[in-house]
LOKEGU-47826 format. One record per atom (N, C-alpha, C): residue in one letter; z negated, y negated, x. Coordinates in steps of 0.05 Angstrom, whole numbers, plus 5000, padded with zeros to 4 digits. Atoms other than C-alpha are relative to their C-alpha. Example, Ala and Ser with C-alpha at 12.3 -4.5 7.8 and 13.67 -1.06 7.14 Angstrom:
2
A500050245018A484450905246A500049765018S500150244984S485750215273S498649784985
This chain:
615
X501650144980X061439940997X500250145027X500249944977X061940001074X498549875020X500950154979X059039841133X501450095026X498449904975X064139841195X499849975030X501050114979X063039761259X499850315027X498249704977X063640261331X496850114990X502749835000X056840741333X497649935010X502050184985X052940371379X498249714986X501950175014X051939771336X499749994967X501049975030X050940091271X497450014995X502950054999X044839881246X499250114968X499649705020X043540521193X497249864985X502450095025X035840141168X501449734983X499350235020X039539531152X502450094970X498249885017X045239941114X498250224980X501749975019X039840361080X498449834977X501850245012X035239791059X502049924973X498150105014X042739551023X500450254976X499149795017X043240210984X499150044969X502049905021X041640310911X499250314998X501149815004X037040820885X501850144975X498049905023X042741080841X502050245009X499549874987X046141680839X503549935006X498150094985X053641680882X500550285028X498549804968X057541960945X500349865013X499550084978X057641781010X501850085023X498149884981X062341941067X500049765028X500250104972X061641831139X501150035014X497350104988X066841651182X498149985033X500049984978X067441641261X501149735003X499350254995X069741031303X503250054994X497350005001X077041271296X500250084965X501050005038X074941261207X500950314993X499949775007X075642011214X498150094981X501649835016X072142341153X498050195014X501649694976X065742761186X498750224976X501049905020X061742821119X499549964976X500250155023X062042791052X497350134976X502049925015X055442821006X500649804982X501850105030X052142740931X498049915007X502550095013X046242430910X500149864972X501050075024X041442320859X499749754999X500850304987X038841690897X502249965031X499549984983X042941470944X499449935026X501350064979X038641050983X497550195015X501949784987X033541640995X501650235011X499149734997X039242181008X501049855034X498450094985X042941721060X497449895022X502450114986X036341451092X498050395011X500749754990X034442241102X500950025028X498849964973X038642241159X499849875026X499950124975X036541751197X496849935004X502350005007X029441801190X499050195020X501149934975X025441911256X498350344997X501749704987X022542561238X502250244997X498249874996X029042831229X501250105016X498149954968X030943221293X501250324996X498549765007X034943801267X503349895031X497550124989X039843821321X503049994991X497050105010X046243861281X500449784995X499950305009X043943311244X500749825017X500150194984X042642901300X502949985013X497450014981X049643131336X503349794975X499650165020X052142891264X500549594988X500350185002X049342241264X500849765024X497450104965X051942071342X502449854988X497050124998X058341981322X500749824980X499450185005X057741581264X500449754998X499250254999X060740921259X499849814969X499950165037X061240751184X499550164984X500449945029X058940901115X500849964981X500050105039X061840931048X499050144992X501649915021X058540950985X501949954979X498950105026X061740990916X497550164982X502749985009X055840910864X501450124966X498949885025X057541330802X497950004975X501449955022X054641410732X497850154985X500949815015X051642060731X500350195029X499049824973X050042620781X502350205001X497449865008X055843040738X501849925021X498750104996X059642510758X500550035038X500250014971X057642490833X500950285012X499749784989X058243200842X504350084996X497949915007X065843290816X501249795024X498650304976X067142560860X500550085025X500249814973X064943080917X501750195012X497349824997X069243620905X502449915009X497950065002X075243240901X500449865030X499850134969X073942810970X499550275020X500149814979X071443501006X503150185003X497049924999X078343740983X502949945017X498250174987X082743211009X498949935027X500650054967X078943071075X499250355017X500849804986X076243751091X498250005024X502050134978X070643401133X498750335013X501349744988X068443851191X497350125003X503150005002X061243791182X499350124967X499649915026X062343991103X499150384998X500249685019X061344711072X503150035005X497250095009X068744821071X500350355001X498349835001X071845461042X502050094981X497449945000X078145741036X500850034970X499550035038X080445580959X503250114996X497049855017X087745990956X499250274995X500049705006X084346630947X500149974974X500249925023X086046860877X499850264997X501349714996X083047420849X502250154976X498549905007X086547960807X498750024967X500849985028X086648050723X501850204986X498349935029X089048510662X501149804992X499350215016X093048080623X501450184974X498849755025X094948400553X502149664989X498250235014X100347870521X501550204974X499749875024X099748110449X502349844982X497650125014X106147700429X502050174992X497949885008X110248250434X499450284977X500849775021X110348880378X499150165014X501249784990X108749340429X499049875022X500450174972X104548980478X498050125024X501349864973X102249210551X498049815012X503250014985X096349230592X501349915033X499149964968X098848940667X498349895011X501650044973X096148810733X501549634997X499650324994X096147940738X498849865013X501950244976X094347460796X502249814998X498450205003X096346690779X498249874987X502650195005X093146180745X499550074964X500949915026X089446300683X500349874974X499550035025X091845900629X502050144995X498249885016X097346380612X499050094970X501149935031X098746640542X499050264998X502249705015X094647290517X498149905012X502950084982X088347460552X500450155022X500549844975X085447620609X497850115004X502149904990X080548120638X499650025024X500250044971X077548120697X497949655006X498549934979X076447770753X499550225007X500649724978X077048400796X499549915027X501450074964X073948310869X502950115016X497349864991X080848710888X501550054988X497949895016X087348890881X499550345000X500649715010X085349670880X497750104977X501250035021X079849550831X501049934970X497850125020X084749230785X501150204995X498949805009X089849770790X498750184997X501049815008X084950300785X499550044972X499850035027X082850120721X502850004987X497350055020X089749990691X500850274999X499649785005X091350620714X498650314990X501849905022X086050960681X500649964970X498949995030X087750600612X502150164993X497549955008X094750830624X500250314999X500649645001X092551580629X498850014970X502649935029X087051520571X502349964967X500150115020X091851130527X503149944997X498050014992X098751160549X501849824989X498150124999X101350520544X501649875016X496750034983X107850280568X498949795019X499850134974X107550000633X502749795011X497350095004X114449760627X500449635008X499350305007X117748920634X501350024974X499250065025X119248680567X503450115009X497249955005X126948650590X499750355015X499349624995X126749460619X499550054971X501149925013X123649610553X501849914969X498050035017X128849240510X502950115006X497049924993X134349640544X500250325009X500549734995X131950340545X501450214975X498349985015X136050780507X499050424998X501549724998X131751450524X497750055020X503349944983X124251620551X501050075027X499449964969X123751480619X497350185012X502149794986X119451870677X497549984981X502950105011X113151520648X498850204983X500549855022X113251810589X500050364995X499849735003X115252550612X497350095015X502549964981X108752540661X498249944982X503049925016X103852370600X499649724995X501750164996X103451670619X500849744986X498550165016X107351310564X500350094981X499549835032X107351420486X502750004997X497449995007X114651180489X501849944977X499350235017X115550570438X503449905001X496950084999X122050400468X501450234984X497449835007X126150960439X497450024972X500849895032X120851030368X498850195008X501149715002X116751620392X496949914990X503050075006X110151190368X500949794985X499250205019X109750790309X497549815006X500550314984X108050010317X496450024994X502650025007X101050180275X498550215021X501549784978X099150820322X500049835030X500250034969X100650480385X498749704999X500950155000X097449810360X496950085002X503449885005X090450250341X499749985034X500049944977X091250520416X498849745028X500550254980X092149760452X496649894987X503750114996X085049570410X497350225013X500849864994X081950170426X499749955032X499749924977X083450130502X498949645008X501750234997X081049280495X497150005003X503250045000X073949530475X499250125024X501149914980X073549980534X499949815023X500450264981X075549360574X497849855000X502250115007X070149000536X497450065002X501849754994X065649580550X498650084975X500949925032X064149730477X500250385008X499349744996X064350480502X498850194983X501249885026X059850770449X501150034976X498649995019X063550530404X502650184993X497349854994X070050800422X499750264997X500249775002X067651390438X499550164962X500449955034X065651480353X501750024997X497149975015X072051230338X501350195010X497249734996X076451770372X498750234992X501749805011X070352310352X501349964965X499350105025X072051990274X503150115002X496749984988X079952040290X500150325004X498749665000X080352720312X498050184985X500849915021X075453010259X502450004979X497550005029X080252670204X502650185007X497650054988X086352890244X500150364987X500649675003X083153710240X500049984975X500649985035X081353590158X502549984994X496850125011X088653300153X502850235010X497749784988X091254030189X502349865017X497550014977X094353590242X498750115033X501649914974X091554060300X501249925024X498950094973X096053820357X499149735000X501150114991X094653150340X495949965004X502449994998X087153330340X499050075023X500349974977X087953640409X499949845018X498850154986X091053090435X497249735004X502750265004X084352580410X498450195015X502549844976X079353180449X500649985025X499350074978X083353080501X499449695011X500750324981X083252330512X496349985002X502150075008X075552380484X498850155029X501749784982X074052840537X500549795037X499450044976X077452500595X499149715002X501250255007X074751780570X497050065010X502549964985X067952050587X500350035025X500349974968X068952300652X500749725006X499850244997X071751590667X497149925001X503050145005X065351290643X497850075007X502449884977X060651790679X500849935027X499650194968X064351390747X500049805005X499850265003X063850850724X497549935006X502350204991X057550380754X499149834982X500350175028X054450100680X497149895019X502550184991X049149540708X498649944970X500950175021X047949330640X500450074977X499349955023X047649580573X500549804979X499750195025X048348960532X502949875007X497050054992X055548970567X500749675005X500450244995X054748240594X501649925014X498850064975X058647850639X498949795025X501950334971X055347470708X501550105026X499949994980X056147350767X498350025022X502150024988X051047420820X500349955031X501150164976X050547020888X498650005014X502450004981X047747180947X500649855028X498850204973X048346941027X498150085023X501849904971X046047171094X500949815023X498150284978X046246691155X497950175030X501849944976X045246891225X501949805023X498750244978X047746491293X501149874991X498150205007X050345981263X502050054979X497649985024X054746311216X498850164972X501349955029X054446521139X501650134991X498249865022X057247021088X498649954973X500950095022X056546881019X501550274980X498749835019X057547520968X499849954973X500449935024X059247610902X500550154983X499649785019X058148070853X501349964965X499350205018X062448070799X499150254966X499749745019X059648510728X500849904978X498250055039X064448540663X499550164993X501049875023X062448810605X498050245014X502749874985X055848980639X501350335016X499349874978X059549430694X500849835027X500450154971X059049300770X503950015004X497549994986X066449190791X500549925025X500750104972X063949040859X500049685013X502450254989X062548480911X503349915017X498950194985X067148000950X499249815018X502350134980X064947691017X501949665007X497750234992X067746901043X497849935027X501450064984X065546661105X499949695006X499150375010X065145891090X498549855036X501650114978X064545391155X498449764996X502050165015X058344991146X497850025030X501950064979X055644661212X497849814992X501750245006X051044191180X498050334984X501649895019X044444481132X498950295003X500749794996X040445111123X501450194977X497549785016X042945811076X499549834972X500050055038X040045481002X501749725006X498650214999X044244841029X503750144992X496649834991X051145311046X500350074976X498749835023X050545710983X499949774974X500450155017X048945140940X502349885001X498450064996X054544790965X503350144989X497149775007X059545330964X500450154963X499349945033X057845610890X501649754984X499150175006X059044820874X503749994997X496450024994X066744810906X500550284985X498849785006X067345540884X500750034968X499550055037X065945440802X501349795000X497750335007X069344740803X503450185002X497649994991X075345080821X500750394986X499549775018X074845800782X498950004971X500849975030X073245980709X497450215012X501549904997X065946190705X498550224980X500549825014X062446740674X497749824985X502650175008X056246590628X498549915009X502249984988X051346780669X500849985035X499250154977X050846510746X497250065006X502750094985X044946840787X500149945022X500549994978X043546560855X498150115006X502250054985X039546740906X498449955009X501050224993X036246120925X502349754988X499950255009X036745430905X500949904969X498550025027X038945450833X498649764983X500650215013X034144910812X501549765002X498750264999X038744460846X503649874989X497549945005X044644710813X499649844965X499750085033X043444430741X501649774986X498350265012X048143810741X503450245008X497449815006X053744430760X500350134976X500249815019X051144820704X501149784971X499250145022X052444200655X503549905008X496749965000X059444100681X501350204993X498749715015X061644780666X499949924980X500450035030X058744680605X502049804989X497650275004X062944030595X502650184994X497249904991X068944350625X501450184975X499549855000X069244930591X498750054970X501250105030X065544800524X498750264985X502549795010X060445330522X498550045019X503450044999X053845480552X500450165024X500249824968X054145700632X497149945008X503050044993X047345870650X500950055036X501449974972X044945880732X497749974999X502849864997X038746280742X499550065034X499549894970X035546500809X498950304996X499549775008X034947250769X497650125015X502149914984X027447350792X498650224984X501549775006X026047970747X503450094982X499049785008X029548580716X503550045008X497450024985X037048600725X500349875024X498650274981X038647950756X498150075023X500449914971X033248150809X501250165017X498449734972X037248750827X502249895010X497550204993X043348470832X500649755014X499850204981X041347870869X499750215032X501349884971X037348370928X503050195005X497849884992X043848760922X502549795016X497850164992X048748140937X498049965027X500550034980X044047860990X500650315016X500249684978X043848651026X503349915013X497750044999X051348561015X500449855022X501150224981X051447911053X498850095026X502050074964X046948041115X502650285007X498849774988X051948811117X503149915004X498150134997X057948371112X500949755025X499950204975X056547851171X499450135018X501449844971X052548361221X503650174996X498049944983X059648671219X502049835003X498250264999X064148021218X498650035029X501850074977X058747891277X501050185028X499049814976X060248531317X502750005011X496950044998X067948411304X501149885019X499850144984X067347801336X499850045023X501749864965X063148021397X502750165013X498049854992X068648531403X502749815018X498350144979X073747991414X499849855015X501050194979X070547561455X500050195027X499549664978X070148271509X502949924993X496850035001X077548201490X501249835011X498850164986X079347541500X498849835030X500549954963X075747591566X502150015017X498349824989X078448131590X503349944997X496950135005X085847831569X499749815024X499550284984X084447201612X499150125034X499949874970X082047621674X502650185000X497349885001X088148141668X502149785005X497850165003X093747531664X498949835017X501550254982X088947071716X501149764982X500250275005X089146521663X497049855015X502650074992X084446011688X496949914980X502250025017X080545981625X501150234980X499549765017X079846451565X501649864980X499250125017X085046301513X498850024975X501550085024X083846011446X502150064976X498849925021X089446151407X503650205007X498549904994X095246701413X502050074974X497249915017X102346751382X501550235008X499249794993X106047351380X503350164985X497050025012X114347411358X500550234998X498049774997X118548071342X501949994975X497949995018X124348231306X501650284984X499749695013X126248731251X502249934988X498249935018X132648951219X500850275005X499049774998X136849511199X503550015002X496849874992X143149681238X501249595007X499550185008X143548931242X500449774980X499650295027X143248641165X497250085001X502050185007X137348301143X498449925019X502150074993X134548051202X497749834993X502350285001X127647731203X499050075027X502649994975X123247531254X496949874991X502150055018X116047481245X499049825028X501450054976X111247061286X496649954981X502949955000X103247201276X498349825019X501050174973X097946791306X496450184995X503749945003X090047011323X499549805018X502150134986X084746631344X497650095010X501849794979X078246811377X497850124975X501049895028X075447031300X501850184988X498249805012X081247531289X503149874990X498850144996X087947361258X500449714976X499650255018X090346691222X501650074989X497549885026X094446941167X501949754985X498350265016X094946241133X502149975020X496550174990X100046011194X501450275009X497849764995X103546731196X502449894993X497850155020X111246541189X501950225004X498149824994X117146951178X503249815002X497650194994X124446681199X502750224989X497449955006X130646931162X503049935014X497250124981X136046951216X502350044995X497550065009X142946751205X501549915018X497450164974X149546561250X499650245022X500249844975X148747141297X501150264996X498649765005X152647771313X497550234992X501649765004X149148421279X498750115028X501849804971X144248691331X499349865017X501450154972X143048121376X497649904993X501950165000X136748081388X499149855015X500150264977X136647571450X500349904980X499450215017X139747161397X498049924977X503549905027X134347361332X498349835019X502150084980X129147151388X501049735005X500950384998X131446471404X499849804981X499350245021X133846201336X496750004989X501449955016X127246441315X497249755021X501650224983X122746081380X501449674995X499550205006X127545521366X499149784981X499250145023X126445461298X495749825003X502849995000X118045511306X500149735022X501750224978X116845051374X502049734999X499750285006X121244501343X498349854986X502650095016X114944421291X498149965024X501350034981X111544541354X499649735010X499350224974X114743911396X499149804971X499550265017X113943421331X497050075002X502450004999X106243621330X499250104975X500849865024X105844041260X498950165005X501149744992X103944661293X498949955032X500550044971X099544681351X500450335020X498749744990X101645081420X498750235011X502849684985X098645831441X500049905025X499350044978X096545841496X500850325016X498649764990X099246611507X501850064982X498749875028X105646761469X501150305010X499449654987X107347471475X502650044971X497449915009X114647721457X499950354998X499149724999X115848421435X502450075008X497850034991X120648541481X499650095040X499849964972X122248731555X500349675013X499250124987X124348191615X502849864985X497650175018X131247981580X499649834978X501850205017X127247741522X498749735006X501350194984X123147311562X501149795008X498250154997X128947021587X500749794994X499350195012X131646811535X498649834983X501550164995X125946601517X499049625006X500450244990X124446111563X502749895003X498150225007X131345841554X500149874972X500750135028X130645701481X497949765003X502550255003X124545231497X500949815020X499650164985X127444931562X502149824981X497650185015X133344691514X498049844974X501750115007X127644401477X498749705015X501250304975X124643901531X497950054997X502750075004X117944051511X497949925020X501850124980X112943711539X497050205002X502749754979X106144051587X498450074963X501649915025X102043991515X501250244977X499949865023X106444371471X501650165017X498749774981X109244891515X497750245002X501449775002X105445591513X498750045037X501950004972X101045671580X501050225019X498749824980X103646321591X502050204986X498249915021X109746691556X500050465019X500349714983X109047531565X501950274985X498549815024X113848001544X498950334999X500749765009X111348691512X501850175001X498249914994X114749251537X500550304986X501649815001X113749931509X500650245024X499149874981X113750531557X501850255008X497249714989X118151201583X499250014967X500449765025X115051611517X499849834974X500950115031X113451011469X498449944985X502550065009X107151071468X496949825005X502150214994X101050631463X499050095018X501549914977X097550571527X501050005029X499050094985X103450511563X502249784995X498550424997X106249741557X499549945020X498950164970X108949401610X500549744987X500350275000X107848641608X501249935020X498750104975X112248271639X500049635001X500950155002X109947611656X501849825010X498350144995X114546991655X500249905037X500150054972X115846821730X499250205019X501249914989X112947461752X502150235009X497649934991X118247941790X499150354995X500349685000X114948681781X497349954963X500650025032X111548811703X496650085012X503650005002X103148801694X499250404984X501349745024X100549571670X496750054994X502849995003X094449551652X499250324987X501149655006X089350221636X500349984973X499349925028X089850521570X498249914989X502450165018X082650271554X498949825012X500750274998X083349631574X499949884978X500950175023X080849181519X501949765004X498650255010X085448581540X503550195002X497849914999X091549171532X498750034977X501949945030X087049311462X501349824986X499450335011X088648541445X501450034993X497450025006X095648561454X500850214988X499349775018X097049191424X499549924968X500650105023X093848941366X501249844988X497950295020X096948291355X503050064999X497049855001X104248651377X500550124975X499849835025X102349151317X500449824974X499450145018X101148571271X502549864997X497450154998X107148261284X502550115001X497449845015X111548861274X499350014973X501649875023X107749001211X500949714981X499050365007X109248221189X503750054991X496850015000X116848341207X501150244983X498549885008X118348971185X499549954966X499850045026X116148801113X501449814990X497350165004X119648181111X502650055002X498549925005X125048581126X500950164975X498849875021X124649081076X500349874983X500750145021X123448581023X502549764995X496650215001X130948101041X501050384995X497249875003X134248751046X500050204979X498849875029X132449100980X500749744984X498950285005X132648380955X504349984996X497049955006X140348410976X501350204991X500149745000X141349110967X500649994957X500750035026X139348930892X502449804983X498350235000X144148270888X502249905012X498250124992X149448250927X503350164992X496449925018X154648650874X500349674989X499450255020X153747930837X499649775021X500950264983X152747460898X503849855003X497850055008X161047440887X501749884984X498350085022X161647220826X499749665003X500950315005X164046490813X498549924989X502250125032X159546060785X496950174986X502249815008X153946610785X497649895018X502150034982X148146230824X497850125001X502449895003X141146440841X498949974987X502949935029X137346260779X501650164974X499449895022X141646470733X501850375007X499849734986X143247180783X496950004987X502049845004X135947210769X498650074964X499949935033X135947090691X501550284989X497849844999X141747590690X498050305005X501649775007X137248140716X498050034996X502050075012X131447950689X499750194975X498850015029X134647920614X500350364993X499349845007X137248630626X498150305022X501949804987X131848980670X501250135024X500049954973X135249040734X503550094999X497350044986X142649190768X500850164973X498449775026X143749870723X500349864971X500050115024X142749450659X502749844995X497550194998X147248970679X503050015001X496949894999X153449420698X499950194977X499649955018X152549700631X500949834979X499050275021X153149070585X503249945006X498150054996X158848800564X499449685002X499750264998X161748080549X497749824982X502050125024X157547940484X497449905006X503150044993X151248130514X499749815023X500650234980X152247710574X499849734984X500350305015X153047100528X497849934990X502349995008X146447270505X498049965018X502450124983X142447080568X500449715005X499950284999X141146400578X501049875025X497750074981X145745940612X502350235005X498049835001X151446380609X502349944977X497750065020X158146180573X501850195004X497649804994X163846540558X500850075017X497149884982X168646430604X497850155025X501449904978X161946560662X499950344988X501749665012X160247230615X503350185007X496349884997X168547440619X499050045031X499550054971X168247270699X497550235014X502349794998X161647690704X500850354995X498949695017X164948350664X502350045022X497749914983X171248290706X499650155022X501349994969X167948220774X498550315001X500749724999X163748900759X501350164986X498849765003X168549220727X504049944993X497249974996X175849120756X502250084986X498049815016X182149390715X499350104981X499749965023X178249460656X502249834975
């Protein structure tokens, strides 16, 4: 159902009056049928009639209701129903008046994949139906590996890839530092090092009492059985398993798993934390800063838990902060989803109280410094627009450099910030090709070429400061790469500045040399709009030179076999996959090559020759 028409003669009582009292989604459109907002309801004629209802003078609302032009409704079955109808349209439109945040963060997991006879404990971020299990989430990737690397001290198992581990032929470092029993070569039998992987599950699980018996039990029998070394060896892990567990942060003795939700809102903006505890331990908090111009904080967080569980696996337990009574048609979708019993509480006594007053603290200590950050660049991108006499402050800055070694692997990186720090999602790196080793005039244009042709079609919108790491020659060429472009006044950069560094190299003295400008800009050492660029210059080596390292061990790794006929890139990467990397590979012969997949004779012959000539 719609009602279309420009803004002026939308007549919002007569399109109410039309509404059933059933529940559904709505979405409100501008005169150009731009998406502004997309809502649930229970009723839809009381949710949609909220807004236009004379005692309503919230000014977002009202700035909200200005611009609309039209209404749809789609009247659904069930508020389940309405709420998932929501997700899926806030997804695909990304309405600006919406809750809207950032859904590619994935978080980090153990993954044990007990398929194999000897199976490991690794670090995994990806999507969660894989095969074994998983533990976790972890709020970080150093939270993650800390733990792992803890099991792998307590419990020393192999850290290894299945194919290294099928091609080891004698104990590697791992194993001489303590931190591997050393399965591949037989130094642990399949039943000792299987006890070990359940043992090191319950501590995951936080069964830690338990554990602790069992290895007390274990190295008792081990002393009655006169095996005293291995009896040393159990006082030892028993001993160092505690200390672990006296650093460890236990919230919860009934080793539980929740999550707990909190949210702080000040000028207009919001952080939403969460705390994440497995097997009743704190594994800490994760902050998102979701944009949400419409509603007050139990609207934002209500909203945001909604998109956030629709779109992750939830724990049992789910305390908010505020609003959780309105959460109970989420709590029966999980349940649906997921086919067991997700509670949402608002955790108003014993644990769940702490843990909520802890996430909110979190929250308000997580935005008052987002908050100051900001403030900071705003003094920045001042001070940038007075320094360079732009006639306004810019809004968005790009920033190019170029890394290789000796000439192979160039890349070039290009970084962008905005006036909230930087934009990572449109960071891009450019793999340059066709150019003599070492030119970097050349690196530099194929690389502005390749970017402000997205530019001129309208994929990417233009800075309005791009800054080159680079002297005057840069600049140059530069601005020839874009004039051979044609671009027109809109997608052309406002002001192009090349970064110079100075006599010694050191920060503080850059020389800016500003396109059209005949002697270079120096600004003081604690200038804040020389702060800026320093900054975004840094990110944008920091961008490049990793993309560099990362093609040129890449080639470094692959390019004895980038020779061979008939040897393409998936099956170059089966190839060292299969045999755990280059050394594996120039060991095998013909046989074993026939034994990775896709690989035939005559390719496994042509493979053996190619690395090993005049045999």
């Amino acid at each position: 159902m719609a009602v279309p028409g420009a803004t002026a003669s939308f007549d919002a009582r007569a399109f109410v009056r039309s509404l059933p009292a059933r529940p559904g989604v709505y979405r409100m459109r501008n005169a150009e049928r731009e998406v502004l907002y997309v809502g649930k309801a229970r009723s839809l004629r009381d949710r949609v009639g909220s807004y236009f209802h004379a005692g309503n003078i919230v000014p977002k609302v009202q700035a909200l209701v200005s611009q609309v032009a039209e209404i749809e409704v789609t009247v659904t079955n069930s508020e389940i129903e309405a709420l998932l109808l929501e997700y899926n349209l806030i997804k695909e439109h990304k309405p600006r008046y919406n809750v809207l945040m950032r859904d590619d963060k994935s978080f980090p997991y153990l993954h044990l994949d007990s398929r194999h006879s000897f199976p490991r404990i690794a670090y995994y971020r990806g999507p969660t139906g894989v095969a074994g299990r998983l533990f976790g989430p972890y709020p970080n990737a150093f939270a993650a590996r800390q733990t792992l690397s803890q099991l792998q001290k307590l419990f020393r198992l192999r850290p290894c890839e299945d194919s290294y581990f099928a091609n080891r032929s004698r104990p590697c470092l791992q194993h001489q530092i303590g931190r591997c029993s050393g399965p591949c070569v037989g130094l642990i039998s399949k039943e000792d090092y299987a006890n070990e992987v359940r043992t090191a599950v319950k501590v995951l699980e936080g069964r830690n009492a338990e554990v602790n018996e069992e290895l007390a039990q274990r190295m008792e029998a081990a002393a009655t059985a006169l095996e005293y070394e291995r009896a040393a060896e159990l006082r030892d892990q028993l001993a160092h398993l505690k200390e672990v567990q006296a650093e460890q942060i236990v919230s919860s003795a009934r080793g539980e798993d929740a999550d707990a939700v909190g949210i702080a809102s000040e000028r207009g903006q919001h952080c939403v934390a969460i705390l994440f505890i497995r097997a009743g331990r704190n594994l800490g908090t994760i902050h998102f800063f979701p944009k949400a111009p419409l509603g007050d904080s139990t609207d934002v967080l209500c909203s945001f838990v909604e998109q956030y569980y629709l779109a992750h696996d939830p724990p049992p337990r789910i305390i908010v902060s505020r609003g959780s009574a309105g959460l109970a048609p989420l709590a029966e979708t999980l349940r649906q989803r997921h086919k067991r019993k997700v509670e949402i509480t608002g955790g108003s006594r014993g644990l769940g109280a702490r843990w909520r007053r802890m996430t909110d603290e979190n929250a308000s200590q997580a935005l008052r410094m987002r908050l100051s950050s900001v403030a900071g660049l705003d003094e920045q991108f001042a001070a940038l627009a007075a320094a360079l006499q732009l006639p306004e402050e810019p809004q968005r800055i790009e920033c190019f450099d170029i890394s290789h070694t000796g000439g192979e692997g160039t890349v070039a990186s290009c970084v962008v910030c905005g006036r909230e720090g930087p934009v990572k999602s449109e960071y891009r790196r450019f793999n340059i090709a066709g150019i003599a080793p070492g030119d970097d005039y050349g690196a530099m244009s194929q690389a502005i070429t390749r970017r402000y042709t997205r530019v001129k079609a309208g994929e990417v919108p233009a800075p309005d400061v791009l800054l080159i790491d680079g002297g005057r020659g840069q600049i140059e060429g530069v601005r020839a790469a874009l004039e051979r472009l044609e671009l027109a006044t809109a997608a052309a950069p406002r002001l192009i500045v090349g970064v110079a560094k100075g006599a010694d190299r050191r920060a503080g003295q850059e020389r800016l040399f500003l396109l059209g400008s005949d002697t270079p800009t120096i600004l003081p050492a604690d200038s804040p709009a020389l702060h800026l660029i320093q900054r975004v210059r840094d990110e944008a080596h920091r961008f490049a030179i990793t993309g560099h390292r990362k093609r040129r061990a890449r080639r470094h790794q692959e390019s004895v076999l980038d020779a061979v006929p008939g040897l393409g890139p998936v099956k170059r990467r089966e190839l060292l996959k299969h045999f755990g990397g280059l050394q594996g590979v120039l060991r095998a012969g013909v046989s074993q090559f026939e034994a990775v997949p896709g690989i035939g004779p005559q390719l496994a012959s042509s493979i053996y020759e190619h690395l090993h000539p005049g045999d």
